[in-house]
Each structure stands twice: as structure tokens, then as C-alpha cells.
C-alpha positions as CSV (number, residue, x, y, z in Angstrom):
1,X,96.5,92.0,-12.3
2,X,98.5,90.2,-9.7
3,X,95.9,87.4,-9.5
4,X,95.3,87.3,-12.8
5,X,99.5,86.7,-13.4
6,X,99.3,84.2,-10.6
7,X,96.2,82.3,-12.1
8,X,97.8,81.9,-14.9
9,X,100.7,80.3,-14.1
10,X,98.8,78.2,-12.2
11,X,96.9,77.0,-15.0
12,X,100.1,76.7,-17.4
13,X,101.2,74.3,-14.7
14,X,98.8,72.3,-14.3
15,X,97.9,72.3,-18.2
16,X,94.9,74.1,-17.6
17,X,94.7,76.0,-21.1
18,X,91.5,77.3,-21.6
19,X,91.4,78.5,-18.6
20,X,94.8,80.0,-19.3
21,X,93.5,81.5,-22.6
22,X,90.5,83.2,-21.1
23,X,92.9,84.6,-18.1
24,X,95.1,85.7,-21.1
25,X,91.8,87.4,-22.4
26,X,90.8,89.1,-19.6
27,X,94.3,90.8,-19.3
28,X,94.5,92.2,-22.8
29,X,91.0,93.6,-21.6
30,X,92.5,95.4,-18.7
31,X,95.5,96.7,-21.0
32,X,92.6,97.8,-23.5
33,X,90.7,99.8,-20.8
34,X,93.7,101.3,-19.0
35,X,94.6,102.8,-22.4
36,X,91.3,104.2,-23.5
37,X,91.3,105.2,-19.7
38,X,94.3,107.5,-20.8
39,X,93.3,108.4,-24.1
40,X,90.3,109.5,-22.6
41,X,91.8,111.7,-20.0
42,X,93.9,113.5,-22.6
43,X,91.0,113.9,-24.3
44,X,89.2,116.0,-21.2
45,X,92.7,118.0,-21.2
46,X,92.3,118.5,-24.9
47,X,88.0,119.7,-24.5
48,X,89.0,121.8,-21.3
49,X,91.0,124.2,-23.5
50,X,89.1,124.2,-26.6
51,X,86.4,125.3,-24.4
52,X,88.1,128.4,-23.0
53,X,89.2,128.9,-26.4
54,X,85.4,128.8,-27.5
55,X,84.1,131.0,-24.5
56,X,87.2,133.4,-24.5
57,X,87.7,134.0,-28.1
58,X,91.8,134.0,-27.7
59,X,94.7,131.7,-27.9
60,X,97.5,131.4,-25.1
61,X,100.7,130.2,-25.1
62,X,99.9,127.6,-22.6
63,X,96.7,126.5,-24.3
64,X,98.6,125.7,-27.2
65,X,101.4,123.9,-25.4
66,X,98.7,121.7,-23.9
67,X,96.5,121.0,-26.8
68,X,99.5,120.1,-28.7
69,X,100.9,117.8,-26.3
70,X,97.3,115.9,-25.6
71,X,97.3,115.5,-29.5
72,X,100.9,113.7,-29.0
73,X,100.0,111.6,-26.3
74,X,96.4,110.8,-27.9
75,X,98.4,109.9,-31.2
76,X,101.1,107.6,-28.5
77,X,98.2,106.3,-26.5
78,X,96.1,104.9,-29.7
79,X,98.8,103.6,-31.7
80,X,98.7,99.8,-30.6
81,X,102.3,98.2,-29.9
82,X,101.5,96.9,-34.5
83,X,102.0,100.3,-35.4
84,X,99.8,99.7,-38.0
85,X,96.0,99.7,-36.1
86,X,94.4,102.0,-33.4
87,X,92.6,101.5,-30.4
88,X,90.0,104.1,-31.6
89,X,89.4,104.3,-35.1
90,X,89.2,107.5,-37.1
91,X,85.3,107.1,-37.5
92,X,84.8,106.2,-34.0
93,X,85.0,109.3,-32.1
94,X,82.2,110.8,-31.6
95,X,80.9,109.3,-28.3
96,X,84.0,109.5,-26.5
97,X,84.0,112.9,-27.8
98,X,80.9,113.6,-26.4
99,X,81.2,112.4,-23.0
100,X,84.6,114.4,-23.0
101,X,82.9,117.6,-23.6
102,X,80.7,116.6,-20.6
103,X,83.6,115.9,-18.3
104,X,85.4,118.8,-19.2
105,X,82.6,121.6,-18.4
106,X,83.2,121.5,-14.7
107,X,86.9,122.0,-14.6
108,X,86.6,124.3,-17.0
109,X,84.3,126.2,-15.2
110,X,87.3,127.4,-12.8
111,X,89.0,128.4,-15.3
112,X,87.2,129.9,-18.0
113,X,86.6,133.5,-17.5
114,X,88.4,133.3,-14.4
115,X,85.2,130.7,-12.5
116,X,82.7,133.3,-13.1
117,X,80.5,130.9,-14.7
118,X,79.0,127.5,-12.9
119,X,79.1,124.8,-14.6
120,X,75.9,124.8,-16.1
121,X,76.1,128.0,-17.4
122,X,78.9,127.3,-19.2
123,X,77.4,124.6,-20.5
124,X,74.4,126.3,-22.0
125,X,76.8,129.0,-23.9
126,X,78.9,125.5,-25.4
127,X,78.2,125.0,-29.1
128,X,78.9,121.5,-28.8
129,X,78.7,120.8,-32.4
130,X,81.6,123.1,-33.4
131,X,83.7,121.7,-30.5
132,X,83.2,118.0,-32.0
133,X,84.1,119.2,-35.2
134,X,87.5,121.2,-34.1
135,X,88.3,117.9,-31.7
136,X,87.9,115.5,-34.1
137,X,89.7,117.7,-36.6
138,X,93.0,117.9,-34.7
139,X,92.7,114.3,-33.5
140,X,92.6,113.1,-37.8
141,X,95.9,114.7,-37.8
142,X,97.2,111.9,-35.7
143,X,96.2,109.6,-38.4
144,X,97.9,111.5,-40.7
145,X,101.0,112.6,-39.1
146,X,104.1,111.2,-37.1
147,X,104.7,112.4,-33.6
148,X,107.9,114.3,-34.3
149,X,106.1,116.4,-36.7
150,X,102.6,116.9,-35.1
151,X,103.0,119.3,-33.0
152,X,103.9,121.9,-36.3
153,X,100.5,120.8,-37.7
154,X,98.9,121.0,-34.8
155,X,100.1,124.9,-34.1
156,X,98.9,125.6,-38.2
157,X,95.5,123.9,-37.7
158,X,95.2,126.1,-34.4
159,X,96.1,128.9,-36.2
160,X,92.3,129.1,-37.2
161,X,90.6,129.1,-34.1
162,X,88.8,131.7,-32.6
163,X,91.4,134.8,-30.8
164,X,94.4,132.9,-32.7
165,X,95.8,136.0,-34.9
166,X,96.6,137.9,-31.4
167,X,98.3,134.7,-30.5
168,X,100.1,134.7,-34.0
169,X,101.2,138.0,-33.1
170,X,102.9,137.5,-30.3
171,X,104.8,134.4,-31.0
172,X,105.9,136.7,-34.4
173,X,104.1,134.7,-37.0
């Protein structure tokens, strides 16, 4: 990005503005891509625990605490600096939820079930499908909901998964 910052001052200068407006281009480019970059690894964190939650059939505190807080920064992440339009639109989920799930099933291997399955054996057991809809379920609420108050909504909507009423229990709810 150096470059880039040097080029185009060096095209301001010399009252190069085309070029100055295609260097000005390919930056917002960069910005884009670093963001869905980010987005995009929260959104591994988020698939990594709805698969031990899938697999396991329970609910930990530390699931939840993680879940909720790639929600957050998904909701952070895809705001754009408007505050009124997204980097990913609501309807426009589904791939990078897909190739989430798929970059999730080796590090979650390790830790579902304490590693006793390999990765591809954990990935025969996925039901894909349910994941997507549970995903793309929690990430609407980040459409819907402000920061401050997703993580409550968040901890109700999880409140329906699979193993969650032991989880209830404990936290007295």
C-alpha cells in the first residue's frame, strides 16, 4: 500500500488524474478485501463452534462467548464507515458460508470430540445444510440489531441449539 500512497502523490503532482483515480480504485479494493478477509475469518471462528456444537450436542460457556463475539465483530466488520450499507448483503451469504464450513472442518477436527475424528470424517457426519441455516440465522441478527444489544439476542437465538438447556442450567436460566 506504500507504493500505491507514493504513486499517487506522484500523480497529484504532476496532474496525472486518471492515473490518480484508478490508484485511488485499487486502494479501496485492498480496504474491501482486507475486510472480507476479516469478516471471513470470524466467520471460520463462528462455523468451528457451531460444528462442535452439531457433533457434540452441548453448549459451553466458552462456545457461547466466542460465537457471540464473532457475531459482534461480523456485525463491526460489515458495517461500512456510511453506517447505512454492508460489505455483504443479507442475501449474499451463502458462498462465503460455504467455503467457511470447509475451512473450519480441519481445526475443528482437534477439537471436536477431543481430535478423535480426522478431518474427513468429521466432515462426512456435517449436515451442512442445518449449519448454513443456523449461520446465516445468527448473522441476520446483525442486520437487525445494534452491537450493544447483540450479544443478549445472540445468547436467546443460541438458546435453541442442540445440548443448550444443560447450558441454560448452568448459567441459572
Amino acid at each position: 500500500m506504500t507504493q500505491e500512497l507514493i504513486d499517487l502523490r506522484a500523480s497529484i503532482l504532476e496532474r496525472r488524474y486518471e492515473d490518480a483515480l484508478a490508484i485511488i480504485d485499487e486502494l479501496e479494493g485492498m480496504s474491501k478485501q482486507a475486510i472480507l478477509r476479516n469478516i471471513e475469518s470470524f466467520l471460520v471462528r463462528l462455523i468451528i463452534h457451531l460444528i462442535k456444537n452439531q457433533i457434540e450436542q452441548r453448549l459451553t460457556n466458552s462456545w457461547v462467548a466466542s460465537i457471540s463475539d464473532s457475531i459482534r465483530q461480523i456485525k463491526k466488520l460489515n458495517l461500512k464507515d456510511n453506517k447505512t450499507s454492508y460489505y455483504i448483503n443479507t442475501s449474499e451469504w451463502q458462498p462465503f458460508l460455504e467455503e467457511a464450513i470447509e475451512a473450519a472442518i480441519r481445526p475443528a477436527s482437534i477439537e471436536v470430540l477431543n481430535g478423535q475424528l480426522k478431518p474427513s470424517q468429521l466432515s462426512k457426519q456435517l449436515d451442512r445444510t442445518q449449519l448454513i441455516v443456523v449461520a446465516q440465522r445468527l448473522i441476520d441478527l446483525t442486520y437487525q440489531y445494534s452491537a450493544k444489544d447483540l450479544p443478549g439476542i445472540v445468547d436467546t437465538s443460541l438458546a435453541e441449539l442442540p445440548g443448550a438447556s444443560d447450558w441454560l442450567e448452568s448459567q441459572g436460566l
